[in-house]
N, C-alpha and C positions, 0 to 999 in steps of 0.2 A: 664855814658852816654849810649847812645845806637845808632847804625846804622841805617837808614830809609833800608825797601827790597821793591822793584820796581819790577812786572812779576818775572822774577828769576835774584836771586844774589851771587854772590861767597863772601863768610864771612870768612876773614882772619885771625887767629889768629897774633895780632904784634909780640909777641915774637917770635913764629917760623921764621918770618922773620928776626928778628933779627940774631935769630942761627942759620937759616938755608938755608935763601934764597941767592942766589949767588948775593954777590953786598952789602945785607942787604937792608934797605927801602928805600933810597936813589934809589938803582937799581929797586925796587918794584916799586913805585911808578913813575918812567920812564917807565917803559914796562906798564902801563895801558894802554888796547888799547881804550878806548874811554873818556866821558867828565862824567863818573858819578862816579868817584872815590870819598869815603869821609871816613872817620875815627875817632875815639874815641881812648881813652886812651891805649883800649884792644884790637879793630877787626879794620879792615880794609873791604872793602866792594868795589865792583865792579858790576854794573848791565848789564844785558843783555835782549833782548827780543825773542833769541830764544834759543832752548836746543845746534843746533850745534857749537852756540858761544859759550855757556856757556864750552862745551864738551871742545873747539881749546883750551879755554883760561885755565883752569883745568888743559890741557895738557903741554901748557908752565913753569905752576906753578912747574909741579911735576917734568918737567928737569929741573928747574933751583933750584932742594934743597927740594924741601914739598912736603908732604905725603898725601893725599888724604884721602885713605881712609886703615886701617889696623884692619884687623877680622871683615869688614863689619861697622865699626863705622869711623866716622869723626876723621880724627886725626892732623890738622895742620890749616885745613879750608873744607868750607861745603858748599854745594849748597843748597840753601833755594829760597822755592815758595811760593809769597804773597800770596798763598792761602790755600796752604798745610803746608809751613813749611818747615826743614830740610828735606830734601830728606833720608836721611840716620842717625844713631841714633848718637846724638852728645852730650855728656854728659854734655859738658861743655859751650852749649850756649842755652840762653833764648828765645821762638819766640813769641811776643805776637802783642796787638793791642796799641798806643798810641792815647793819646788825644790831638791834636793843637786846636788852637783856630779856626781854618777853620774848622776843620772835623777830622777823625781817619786814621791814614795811622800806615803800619803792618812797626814791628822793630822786628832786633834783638838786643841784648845785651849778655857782658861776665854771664856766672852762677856767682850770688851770688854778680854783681859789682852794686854801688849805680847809682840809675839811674835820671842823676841831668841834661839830655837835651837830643836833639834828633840831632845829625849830618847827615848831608845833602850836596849834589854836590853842586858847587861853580854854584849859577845860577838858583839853584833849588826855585821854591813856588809851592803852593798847589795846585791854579788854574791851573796850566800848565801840573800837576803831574800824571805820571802814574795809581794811586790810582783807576782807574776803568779798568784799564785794566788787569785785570786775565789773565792766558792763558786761563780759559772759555769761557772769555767774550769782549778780545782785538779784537778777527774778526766782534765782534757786533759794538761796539762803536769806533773803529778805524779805518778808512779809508786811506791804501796807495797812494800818489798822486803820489812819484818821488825821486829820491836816487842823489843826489848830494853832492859833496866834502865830499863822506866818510859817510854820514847824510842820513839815510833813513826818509823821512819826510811824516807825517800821518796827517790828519784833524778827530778833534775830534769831533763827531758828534753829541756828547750833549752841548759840550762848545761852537764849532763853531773853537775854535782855532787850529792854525797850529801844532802838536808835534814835536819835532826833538831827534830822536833816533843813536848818536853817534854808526856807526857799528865797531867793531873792524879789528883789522887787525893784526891779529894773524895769524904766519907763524909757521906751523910744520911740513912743508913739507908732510904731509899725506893728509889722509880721513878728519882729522877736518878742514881745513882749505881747501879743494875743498865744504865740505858740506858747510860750510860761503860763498862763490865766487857762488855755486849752489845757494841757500837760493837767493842772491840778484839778479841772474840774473835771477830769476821765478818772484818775484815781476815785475822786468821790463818786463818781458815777457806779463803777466798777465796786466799790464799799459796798453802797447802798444799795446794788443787786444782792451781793452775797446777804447784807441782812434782811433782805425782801426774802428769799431762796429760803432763807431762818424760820423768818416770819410764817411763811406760808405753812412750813411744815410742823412748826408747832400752832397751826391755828389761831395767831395771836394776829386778831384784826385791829388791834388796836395801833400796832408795831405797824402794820402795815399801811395804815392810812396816813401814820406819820409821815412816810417813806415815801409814799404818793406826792404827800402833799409838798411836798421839801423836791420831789421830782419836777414835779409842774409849776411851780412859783416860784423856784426860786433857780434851780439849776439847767433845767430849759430855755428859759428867758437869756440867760447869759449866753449860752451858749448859741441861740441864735443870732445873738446882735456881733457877735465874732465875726459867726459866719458870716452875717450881712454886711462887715467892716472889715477891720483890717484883716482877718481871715479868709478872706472870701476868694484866696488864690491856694488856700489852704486845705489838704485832703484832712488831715486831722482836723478841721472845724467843722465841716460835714459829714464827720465819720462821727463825732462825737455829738453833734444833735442827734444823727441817725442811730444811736447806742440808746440813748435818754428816752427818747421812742417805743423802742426794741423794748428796753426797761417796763415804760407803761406799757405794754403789750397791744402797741401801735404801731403793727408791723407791716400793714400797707403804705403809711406816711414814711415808715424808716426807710423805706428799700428805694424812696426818693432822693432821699437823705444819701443812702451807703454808694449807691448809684455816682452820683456827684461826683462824693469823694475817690471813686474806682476813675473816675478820668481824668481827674486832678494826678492822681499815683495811681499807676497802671504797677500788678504785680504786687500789690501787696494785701499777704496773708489774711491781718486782720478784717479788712476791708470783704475780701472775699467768703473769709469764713462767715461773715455775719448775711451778706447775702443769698447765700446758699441757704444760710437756715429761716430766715425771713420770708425768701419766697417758700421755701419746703413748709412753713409753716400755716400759709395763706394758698397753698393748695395749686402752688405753680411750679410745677415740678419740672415741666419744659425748660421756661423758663431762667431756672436754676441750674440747669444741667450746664453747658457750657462755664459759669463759672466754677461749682465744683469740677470739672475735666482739668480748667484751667490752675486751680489751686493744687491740686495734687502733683502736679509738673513742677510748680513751686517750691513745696514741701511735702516731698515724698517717702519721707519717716515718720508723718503724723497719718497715726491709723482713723484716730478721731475721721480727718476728712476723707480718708476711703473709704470710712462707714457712710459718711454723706452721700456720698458718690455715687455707691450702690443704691443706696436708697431714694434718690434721683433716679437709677438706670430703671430700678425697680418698678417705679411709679410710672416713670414714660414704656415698659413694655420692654425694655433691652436688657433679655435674661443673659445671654452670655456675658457683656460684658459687665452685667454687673455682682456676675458670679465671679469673673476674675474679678473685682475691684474689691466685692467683701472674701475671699478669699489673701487677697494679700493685707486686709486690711487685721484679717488673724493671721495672720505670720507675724506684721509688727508689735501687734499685742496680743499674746491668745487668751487673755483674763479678760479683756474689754466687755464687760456685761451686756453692753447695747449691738455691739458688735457678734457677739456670741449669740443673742438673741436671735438678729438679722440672718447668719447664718442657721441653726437650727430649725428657724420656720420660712429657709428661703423657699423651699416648693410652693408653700402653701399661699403665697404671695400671688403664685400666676393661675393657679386654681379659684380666684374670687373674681 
């Protein structure tokens, strides 16, 4: 037979469980932290949807008896991406494509075992199935709504239907299991802007002070004691106090916050996009230039931050270049509103 692989999956060999796992499968199969557990004769199989689960859970494995990875190859069990494959070189498992009667979803299988069905979570069909969600292509057609009882729940935006993605809860007292508890409270973060953005524009203060109040009591709090603990080597733990900030429109204390996290992970995107708008927003435009120059080197198909960029140059007095930067930043998009705006009243910027 073979295992269905879902975004990424940890592929178990059974006999090392058997020899190796503290408990044997009996105790394996209790410590799954979510509902997408299934198995064949050979492998055992576990899904996730993002690398830091995958990291907590790998990490449970290897204290309770299995080996990860030895001279660089898989040796007990393997992290595989439905769209890459084994992560790492594993001699002894197959990764290909299968054919249902629905359509094709990616499996693995034991090397060399006869392949007489496909195993699947108890609950699982095809329509409901991961199957389009890559990690290229899950921010496309996935939509997060809201994380309840454990269940991060997404709308699927070609189907229409609701997905529910089983989060674990995988305890290793470190890094893996603060990046898991980070990972869910940036989604909710990220919600509860988009209903604040709601809020605001129909007026509804009521909605809004909920939204507040649920910011600053409850998901602030957590998210600083990360940072101050096991996160505290962590850019996503200070990116994401400095978000929750941003949120309350406490945009001096964030940019202490996004700050952090930029030296923790130099180069990365989000990090820098929220700084650029943080200071742009608090009237330091100096300041912010340098990181929007440097994000655009970054990601130089996103017009959004050539719009920034300009309006940086803008503000410090650099009309040239910040006529080529909103210039190219309508090439990448010529519909951009805010963009389009930028350009049409660029004269009149240096005439005030």
């Amino acid at each position: 037979m073979a295992v269905i692989v879902e975004a990424f999956s940890v592929i178990v060999r059974r006999d090392a469980i058997e020899q190796r796992y503290r408990g044997g499968h009996e105790a394996f199969v209790r410590s799954v932290p979510n509902a997408t557990f299934c198995a064949d004769d050979h492998l055992a199989r576990v899904g996730f949807m993002t690398p830091p689960d995958v990291k907590a859970y790998v990490t449970s494995l290897e204290r309770n008896g299995l080996v990860f990875q030895r001279d660089g190859r898989a040796e007990d069990l393997a992290v595989v991406s439905q769209v890459d494959g084994p992560t790492c070189e594993a001699d002894w498992l197959e990764f290909g494509t299968l054919k249902l009667k629905e359509g094709s979803v990616a499996a693995c299988w034991l090397k060399n075992a006869e392949l007489t069905g496909l195993a699947v979570p108890d609950g699982w069909s095809f329509g409901r199935s991961l199957q389009l969600a890559t990690p290229a292509t899950f921010d496309e057609h996935f939509q997060f709504l809201r994380h309840e009882n454990g269940t991060d729940v997404y709308l699927n935006t070609l189907s229409g239907q609701e997905v529910y993605i089983g989060r674990p809860s995988v305890k290793d007292g470190g890094e893996a299991s603060a990046s898991i508890e980070l990972d869910k409270l940036l989604k909710e973060v990220l919600a509860l802007e988009s209903e604040a953005d709601t809020a605001k524009a129909l007026q509804d203060v009521e909605s809004g002070k909920r939204i507040y109040e649920r910011l600053t009591a409850e998901l602030l709090p957590k998210a600083r004691v990360i940072a101050e603990g096991d996160g505290k080597r962590s850019w996503q733990a200070f990116f994401t106090v400095g978000l929750v900030l941003r949120v309350l429109q406490k945009q001096s204390e964030a940019v202490k916050w996004f700050a952090k996290a930029n030296e923790l992970e130099r180069d990365n995107v989000m990090t820098l996009r929220e700084l650029v708008k943080c200071l742009g927003e608090t009237n330091r435009p100096a300041e912010a230039l340098p990181y929007a120059r440097e994000v655009v080197k970054i990601a130089p198909l996103d017009a959004t931050l050539w719009g920034n960029l300009a309006m940086c140059l803008i503000q410090c007095g650099e009309r040239t270049e910040a006529r080529r930067a909103i210039d190219e930043a309508i090439s990448l998009d010529p519909k951009d509103p805010i963009n389009r705006y930028i350009r049409d009243n660029f004269d009149s910027y240096f005439r005030k």
